[in-house]
C-alpha positions as CSV (number, residue, x, y, z in Angstrom):
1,X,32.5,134.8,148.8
2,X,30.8,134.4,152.0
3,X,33.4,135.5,154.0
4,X,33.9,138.7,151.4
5,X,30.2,139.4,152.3
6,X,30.6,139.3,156.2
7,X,33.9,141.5,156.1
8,X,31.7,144.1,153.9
9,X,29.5,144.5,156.4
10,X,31.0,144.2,159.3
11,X,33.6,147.1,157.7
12,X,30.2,149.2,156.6
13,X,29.3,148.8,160.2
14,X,32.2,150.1,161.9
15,X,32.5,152.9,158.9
16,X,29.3,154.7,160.2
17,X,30.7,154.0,163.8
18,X,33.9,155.7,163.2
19,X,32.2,158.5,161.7
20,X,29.8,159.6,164.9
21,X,31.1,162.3,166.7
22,X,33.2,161.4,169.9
23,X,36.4,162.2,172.3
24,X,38.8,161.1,169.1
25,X,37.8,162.9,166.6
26,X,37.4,165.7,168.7
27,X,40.5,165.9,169.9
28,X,42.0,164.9,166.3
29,X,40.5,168.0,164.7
30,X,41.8,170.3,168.0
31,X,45.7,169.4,167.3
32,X,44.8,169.4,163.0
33,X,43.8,173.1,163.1
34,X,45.5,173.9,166.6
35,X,49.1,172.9,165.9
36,X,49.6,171.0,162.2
37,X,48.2,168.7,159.9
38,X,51.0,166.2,160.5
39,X,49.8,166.3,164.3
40,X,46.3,165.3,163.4
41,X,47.6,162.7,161.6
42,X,49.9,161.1,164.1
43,X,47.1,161.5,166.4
44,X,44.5,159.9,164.0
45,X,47.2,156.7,163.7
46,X,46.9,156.5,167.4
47,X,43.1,156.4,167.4
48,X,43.2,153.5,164.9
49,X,45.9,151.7,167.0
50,X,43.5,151.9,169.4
51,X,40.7,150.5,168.0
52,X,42.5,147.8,166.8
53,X,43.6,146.8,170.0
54,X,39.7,146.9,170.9
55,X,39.2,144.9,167.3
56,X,41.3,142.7,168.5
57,X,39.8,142.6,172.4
58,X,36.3,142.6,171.4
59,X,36.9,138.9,168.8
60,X,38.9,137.2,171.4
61,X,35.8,137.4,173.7
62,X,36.4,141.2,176.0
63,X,32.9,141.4,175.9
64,X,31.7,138.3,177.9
65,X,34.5,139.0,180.3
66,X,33.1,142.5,181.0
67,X,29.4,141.8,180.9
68,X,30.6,139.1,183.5
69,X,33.2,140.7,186.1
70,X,30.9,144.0,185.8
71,X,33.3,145.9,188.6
72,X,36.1,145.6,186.0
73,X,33.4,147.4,183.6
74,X,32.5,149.8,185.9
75,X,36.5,150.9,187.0
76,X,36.9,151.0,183.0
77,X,34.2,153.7,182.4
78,X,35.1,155.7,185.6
79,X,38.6,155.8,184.8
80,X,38.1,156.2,180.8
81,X,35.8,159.0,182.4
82,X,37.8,160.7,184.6
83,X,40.9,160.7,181.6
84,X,38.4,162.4,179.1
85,X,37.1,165.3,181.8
86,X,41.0,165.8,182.6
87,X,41.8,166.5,178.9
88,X,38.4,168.8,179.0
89,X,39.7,170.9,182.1
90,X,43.2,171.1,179.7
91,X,41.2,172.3,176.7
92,X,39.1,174.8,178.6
93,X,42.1,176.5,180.6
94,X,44.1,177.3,177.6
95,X,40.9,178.6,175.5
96,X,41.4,182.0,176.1
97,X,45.4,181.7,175.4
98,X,46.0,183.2,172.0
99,X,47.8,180.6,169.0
100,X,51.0,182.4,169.9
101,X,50.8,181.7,173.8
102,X,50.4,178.1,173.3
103,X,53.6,177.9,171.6
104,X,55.4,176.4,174.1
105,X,52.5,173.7,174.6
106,X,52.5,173.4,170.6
107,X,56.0,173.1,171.0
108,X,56.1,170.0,173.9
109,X,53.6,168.1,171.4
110,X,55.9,165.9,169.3
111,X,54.8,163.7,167.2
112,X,55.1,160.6,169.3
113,X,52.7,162.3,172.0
114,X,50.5,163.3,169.6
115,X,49.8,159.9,168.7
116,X,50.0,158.5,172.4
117,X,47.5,160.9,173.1
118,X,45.3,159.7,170.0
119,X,45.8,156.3,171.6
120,X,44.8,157.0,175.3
121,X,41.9,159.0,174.6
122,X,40.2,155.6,171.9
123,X,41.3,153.3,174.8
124,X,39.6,155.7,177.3
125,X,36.2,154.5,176.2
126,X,35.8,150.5,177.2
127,X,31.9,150.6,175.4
128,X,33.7,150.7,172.0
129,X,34.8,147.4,173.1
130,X,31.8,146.2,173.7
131,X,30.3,148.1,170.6
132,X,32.7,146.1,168.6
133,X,32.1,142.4,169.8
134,X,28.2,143.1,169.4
135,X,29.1,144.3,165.6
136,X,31.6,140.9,165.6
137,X,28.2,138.8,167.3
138,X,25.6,139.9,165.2
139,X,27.8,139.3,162.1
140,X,30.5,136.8,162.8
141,X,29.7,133.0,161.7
142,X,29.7,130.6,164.8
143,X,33.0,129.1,163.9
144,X,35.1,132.2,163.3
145,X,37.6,131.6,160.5
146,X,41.3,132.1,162.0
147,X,42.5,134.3,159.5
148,X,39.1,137.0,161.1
149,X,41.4,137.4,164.4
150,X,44.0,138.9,162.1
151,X,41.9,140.7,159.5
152,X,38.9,142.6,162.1
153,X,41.8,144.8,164.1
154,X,43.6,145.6,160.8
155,X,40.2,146.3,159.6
156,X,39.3,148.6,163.0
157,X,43.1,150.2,162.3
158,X,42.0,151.2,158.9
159,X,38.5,152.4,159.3
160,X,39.1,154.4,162.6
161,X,42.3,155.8,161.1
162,X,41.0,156.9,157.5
163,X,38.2,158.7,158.9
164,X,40.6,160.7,161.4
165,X,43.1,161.0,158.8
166,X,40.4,162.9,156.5
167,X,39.1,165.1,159.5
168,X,42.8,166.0,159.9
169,X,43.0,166.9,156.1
170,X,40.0,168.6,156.0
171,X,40.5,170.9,159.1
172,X,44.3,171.4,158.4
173,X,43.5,173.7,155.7
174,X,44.2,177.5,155.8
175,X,40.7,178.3,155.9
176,X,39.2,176.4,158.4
177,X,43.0,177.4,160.2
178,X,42.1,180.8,160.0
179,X,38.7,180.6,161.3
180,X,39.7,178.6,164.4
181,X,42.2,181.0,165.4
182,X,39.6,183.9,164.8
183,X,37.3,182.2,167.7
184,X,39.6,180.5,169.5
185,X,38.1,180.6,172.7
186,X,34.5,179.5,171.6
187,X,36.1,176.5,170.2
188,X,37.9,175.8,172.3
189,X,35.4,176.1,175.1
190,X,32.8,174.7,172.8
191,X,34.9,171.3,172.4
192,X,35.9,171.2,175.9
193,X,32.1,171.2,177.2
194,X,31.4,168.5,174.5
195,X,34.6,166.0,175.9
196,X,32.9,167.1,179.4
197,X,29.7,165.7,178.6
198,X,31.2,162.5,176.8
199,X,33.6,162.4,180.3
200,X,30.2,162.3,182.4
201,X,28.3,160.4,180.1
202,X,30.9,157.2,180.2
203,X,30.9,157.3,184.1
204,X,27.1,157.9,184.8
205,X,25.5,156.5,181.7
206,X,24.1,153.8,180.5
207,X,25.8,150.2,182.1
């Protein structure tokens, strides 16, 4: 029971986390509307591949590692940085590109990139590591139960991939399809400035 109680909240925990605007779900609702809802959804299942693999990281002890080797930290955030103001520079070029001229862009985006690119851009941010193993130390018991080093990533998988998977639902519809294309350019510029910010945020931020 106690253990049914810890998973609770450590799951309502990463719930709200998951649901806070960031590079993942900005770029999840870009190829939903921009391209097709299957698109989002490949690219919401590599999003929660990548938090698992941070689930997994932050329980087997990342965090002390970074908060100790701080260089490692720093390249982390610099290059996680530098990825997320590339993909910004990529959104903000092609704003002004009607639907139909990014067909052939649309067109190079299978399935599998779709969800590497999911993947790269959660694994581009190293503080959701350490976001996670402060969730997993506040909440965890002292002796961690074996079975948790299984059950947290599938957990992070789950959580991080359900919330993408209903952003790419939600903004895969014909309405909100119509819209974007409609102001395509604000959008697009709009979300671009926003990855820009979270680019330049992760490199000169907070340590």
């Amino acid at each position: 029971m106690e253990s049914f109680w810890i998973l609770g909240s450590i799951a309502f925990a990463l719930m709200l986390g998951a649901m806070s605007p960031g590079p993942t779900s900005i770029y999840v609702a870009k190829n939903s509307i921009a391209i097709s809802r299957k698109h989002g959804l490949f690219t919401a299942l590599g999003t929660g591949t990548g938090a698992a693999i941070f689930g997994l990281l932050a329980v087997l002890g990342l965090q002390a590692f970074l908060l100790a080797v701080p260089s490692a930290y720093l390249a982390l955030k610099i290059c996680g940085g530098l990825y997320l103001l590339w993909m910004a520079y990529k959104i903000i070029k092609h704003a002004k590109e009607p639907i139909d001229a990014d067909g052939d862009v649309a067109a190079q985006m299978t399935l599998r990139r779709a969800f590497m690119t999911g993947l790269i851009t959660q694994l581009s941010n190293p503080k959701i590591a350490i976001i996670l193993a402060s969730i997993f130390t506040a909440l965890l018991p002292k002796e961690i139960p074996f079975y948790f080093y299984f059950v947290l990533p599938v957990l992070c998988f789950f959580i991080d991939a359900g919330w993408c998977s209903l952003v790419a639902v939600a903004l895969s519809a014909e309405k909100p399809r119509r819209v974007y294309l409609k102001f395509k350019a604000v959008f697009d510029r709009t979300a671009g400035a926003v990855m820009t910010a979270l680019g330049l945020k992760l490199i000169f931020g907070m340590k």
